[in-house]
N, C-alpha and C positions, 0 to 999 in steps of 0.2 A: 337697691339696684334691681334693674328688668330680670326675671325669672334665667331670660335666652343669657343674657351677660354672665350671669351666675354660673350657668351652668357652664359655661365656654369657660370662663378663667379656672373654673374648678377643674375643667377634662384638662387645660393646659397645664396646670400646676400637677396633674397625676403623667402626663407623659414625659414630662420634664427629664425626670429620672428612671422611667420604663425598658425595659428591654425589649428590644424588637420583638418576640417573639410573645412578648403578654401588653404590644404594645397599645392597640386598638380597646383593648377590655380594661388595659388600666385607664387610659381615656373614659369609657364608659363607665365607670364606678367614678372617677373623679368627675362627670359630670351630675352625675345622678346624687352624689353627695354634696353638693353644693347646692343642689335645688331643694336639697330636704331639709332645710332649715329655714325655709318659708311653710313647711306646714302648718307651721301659729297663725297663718292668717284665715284660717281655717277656725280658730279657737273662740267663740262668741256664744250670747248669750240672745234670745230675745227678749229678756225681758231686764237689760245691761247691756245698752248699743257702745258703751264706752269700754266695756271689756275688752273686745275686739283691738280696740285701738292701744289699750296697755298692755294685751302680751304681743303683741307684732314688735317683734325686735327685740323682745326679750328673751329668755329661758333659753332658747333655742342659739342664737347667736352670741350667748355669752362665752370668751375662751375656755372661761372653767367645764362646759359643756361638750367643748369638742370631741374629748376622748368617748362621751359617752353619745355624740351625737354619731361620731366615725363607727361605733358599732352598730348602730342602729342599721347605717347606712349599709356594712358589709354582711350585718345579716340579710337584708334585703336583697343583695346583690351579687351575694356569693352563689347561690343557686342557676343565675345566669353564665355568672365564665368562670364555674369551677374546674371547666377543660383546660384553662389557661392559666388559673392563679390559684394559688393556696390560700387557706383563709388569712392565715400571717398578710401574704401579699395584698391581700385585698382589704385590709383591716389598713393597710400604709397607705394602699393608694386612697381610699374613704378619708383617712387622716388628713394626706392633703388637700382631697376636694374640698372636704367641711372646715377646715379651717380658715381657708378664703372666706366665706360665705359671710360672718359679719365681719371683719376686717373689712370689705368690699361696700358692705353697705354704712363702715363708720366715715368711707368720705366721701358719701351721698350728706343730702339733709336730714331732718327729723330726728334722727339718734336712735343708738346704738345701744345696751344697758350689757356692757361688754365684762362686765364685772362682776355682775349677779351672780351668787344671790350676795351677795357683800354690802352692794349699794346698787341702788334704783336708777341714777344717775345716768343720762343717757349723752353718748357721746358722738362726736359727729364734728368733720372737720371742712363741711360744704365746700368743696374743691372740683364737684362733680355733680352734671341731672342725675335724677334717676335713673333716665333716660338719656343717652348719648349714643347716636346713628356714628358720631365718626369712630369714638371708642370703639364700640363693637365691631363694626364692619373690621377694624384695623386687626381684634383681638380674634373675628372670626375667620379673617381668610389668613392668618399665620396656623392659626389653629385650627383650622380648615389640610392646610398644605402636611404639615406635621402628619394629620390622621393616614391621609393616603401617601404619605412616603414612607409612612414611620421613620422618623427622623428627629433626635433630639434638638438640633440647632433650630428648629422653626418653632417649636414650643417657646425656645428661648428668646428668640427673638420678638413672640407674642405676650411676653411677659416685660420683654427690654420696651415693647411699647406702649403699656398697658403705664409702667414707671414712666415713662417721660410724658406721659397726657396727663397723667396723675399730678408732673411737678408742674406740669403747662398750667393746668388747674391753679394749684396751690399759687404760680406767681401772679395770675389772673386775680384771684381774691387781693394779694395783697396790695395790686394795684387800687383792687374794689372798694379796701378799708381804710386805704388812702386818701380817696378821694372822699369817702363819705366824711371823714375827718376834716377836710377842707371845705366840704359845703357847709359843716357845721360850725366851723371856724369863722366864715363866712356871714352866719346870720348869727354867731356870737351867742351860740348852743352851744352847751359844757352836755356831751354824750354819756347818758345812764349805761347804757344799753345798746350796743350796734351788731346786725345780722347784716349777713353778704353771704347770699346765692347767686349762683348760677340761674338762669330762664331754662325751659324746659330743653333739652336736644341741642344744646350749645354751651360754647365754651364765650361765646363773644359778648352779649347781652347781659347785665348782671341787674341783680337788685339788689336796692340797700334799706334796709333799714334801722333807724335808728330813735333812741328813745332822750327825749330831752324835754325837761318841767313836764313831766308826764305826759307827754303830747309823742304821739307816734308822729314819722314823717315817713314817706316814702319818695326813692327818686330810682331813675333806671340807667345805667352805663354803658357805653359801647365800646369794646375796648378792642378792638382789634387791631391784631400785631403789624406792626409800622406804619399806625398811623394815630393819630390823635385824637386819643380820645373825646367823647361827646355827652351830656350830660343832662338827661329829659327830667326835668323837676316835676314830680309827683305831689299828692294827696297829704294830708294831713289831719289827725283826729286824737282826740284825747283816748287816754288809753284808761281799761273799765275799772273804776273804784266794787270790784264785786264785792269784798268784804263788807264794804258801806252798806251799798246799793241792798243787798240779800242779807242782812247781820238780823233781822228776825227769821230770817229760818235756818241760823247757825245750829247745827245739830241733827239737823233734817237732811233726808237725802238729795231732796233738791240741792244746799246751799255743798253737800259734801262730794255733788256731782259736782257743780261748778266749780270747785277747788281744784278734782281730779283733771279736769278737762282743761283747768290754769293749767295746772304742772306739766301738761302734756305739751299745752303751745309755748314753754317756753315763761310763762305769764306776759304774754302778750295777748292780752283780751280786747278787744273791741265790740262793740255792737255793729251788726250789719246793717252797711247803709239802706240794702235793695228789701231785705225782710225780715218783719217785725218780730220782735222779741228772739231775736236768734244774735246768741254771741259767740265769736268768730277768732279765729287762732290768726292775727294781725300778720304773721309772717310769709303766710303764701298768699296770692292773688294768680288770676287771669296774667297782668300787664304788671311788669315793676314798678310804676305808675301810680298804678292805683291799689284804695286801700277795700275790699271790696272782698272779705275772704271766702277761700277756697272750701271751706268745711266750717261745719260750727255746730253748735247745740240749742234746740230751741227749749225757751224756756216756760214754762207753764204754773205758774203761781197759784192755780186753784188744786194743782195735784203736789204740790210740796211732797206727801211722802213716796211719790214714782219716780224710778226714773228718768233722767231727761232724754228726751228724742235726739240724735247724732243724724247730721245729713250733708250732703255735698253739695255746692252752689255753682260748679260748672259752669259759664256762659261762652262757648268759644262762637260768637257769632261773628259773621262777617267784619262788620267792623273794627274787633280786638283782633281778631287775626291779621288785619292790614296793620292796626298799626304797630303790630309786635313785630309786621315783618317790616315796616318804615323803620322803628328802630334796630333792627339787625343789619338791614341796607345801610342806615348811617343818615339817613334822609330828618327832614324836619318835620314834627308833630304839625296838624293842622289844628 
């Protein structure tokens, strides 16, 4: 989840319970403690671009870390509204902030490794963008109103809304798994493997993907409440035999990067359509459409014992952008 959202549901979860009079600085440590458990994205290496990408969401956002991530936090923060709270108090209100923090982002996408150090395991229940303009807006002006009235009941109300988007989500997916189910039924596909997100800033647009005789597919849903759904039939590619493909330089960094870099997408590998020798985390794209990934790692065979290069594919050109908002309008691909 977006840094600003973080920090909003963490101030909200610390005025919840605040007393007027330390009501504003409980706010402020529960915002501040919730943003401090993205400092892992901060944690890299140059010379291991895949670093980066394995601790974000880890150590940091695991529950067993809270209490120690909550002092972190109220040492930081106590020197600011010591005039208003004790360290006990600010050590509780820290406690609530940081504890949203990966809760928050386990139902986003990507995962969550909420568990650690126990298991690697990363969890994630995609019911939510990263990015959601109406979430927030909704979470900021409760939790906007609460600050300048100091007022418990609008915290709460910012939390009572923050729940019902959340379940909005959750029955949007399960619409999303439904139908992927029936397209697959359809072309008399028995599903390995099926993913359903959300599109970037909305709850309406979904993507599906699903994995059948190892063959990725992708399609895109419109699912908008009272009305009927719409169903824009996507891309298709076989998904990457790396172990094959790389099994002489099993033991090498090369082939032990491209393992780590499975594990991370999910093992959803593909090769990029647009450029060469780069292989691609199959589950994000531009358009739910297409298969066309978001990130990937290029590969270089004549450096087997380096690192491999990690990079982003971006393309929001005019074109993707029309037609992601054709299908959010509900309109037909051309």
């Amino acid at each position: 989840m977006d840094p600003v959202t973080h920090g909003l549901i963490g101030a909200t979860a610390s005025q919840s319970f605040a007393k007027k009079n330390s009501f504003r600085a409980a706010a402020l440590v529960g915002l501040a403690s919730a943003m401090l458990a993205d400092v892992d994205v901060f944690i890299s290496s140059a010379s291991d671009p895949l670093l980066n990408l394995e601790m974000h969401r880890q150590f940091t956002h695991s529950l067993f870390f809270i209490p120690v991530g909550a002092l972190v936090a109220s040492l930081l923060c106590y020197w600011l509204v010591k005039k208003y709270l004790s360290f006990p108090q600010t050590y509780l209100y820290s406690l609530a902030g940081y504890a949203t923090a990966g809760l928050m982002d386990y139902f986003t996408s990507y995962g969550v490794q909420l568990f650690w150090p126990f298991t690697d395991t990363r969890y994630s229940l995609d019911i939510i963008s990263v990015f959601d303009p109406l979430f927030t807006l909704g979470v900021i002006l409760l939790a906007g109103i609460s600050f300048y009235k100091k007022e418990k009941i609008y915290s709460w109300l910012a939390l009572a809304w923050a729940m019902l988007y959340l379940i909005f989500g959750f029955t949007q997916k399960q619409k999303a798994v439904e139908i992927a189910q029936r397209i697959a039924n359809n072309k008399n596909h028995e599903i390995q493997e099926l993913v359903a997100k959300p599109t970037i800033a909305n709850q309406i647009v979904w993507g599906i993907r699903y994995v059948a005789d190892d063959t990725l597919h992708a399609s895109g849903v419109r699912l908008a409440p009272f009305s009927d759904s719409i169903i824009y039939e996507g891309e298709r590619t076989k998904l990457l035999n790396w172990q094959e493909e790389f099994s002489e330089y099993k033991g090498i960094t090369l082939y032990n990067d491209i393992q780590r870099f499975s594990e991370l997408s999910g093992s959803i590998l593909i090769k990029h359509p647009d450029y060469e020798n780069v292989l691609g985390d199959g589950r994000y794209s531009m358009l739910p459409t297409t298969l066309s990934p978001l990130w990937g790692i290029k590969i270089d065979t004549t450096r087997p014992a380096q690192h491999v290069d990690f990079g982003t594919y971006r393309d929001a050109n005019p074109q993707v952008r029309q037609r992601f908002m054709d299908m959010l309008l509900g309109r037909k691909l051309k």
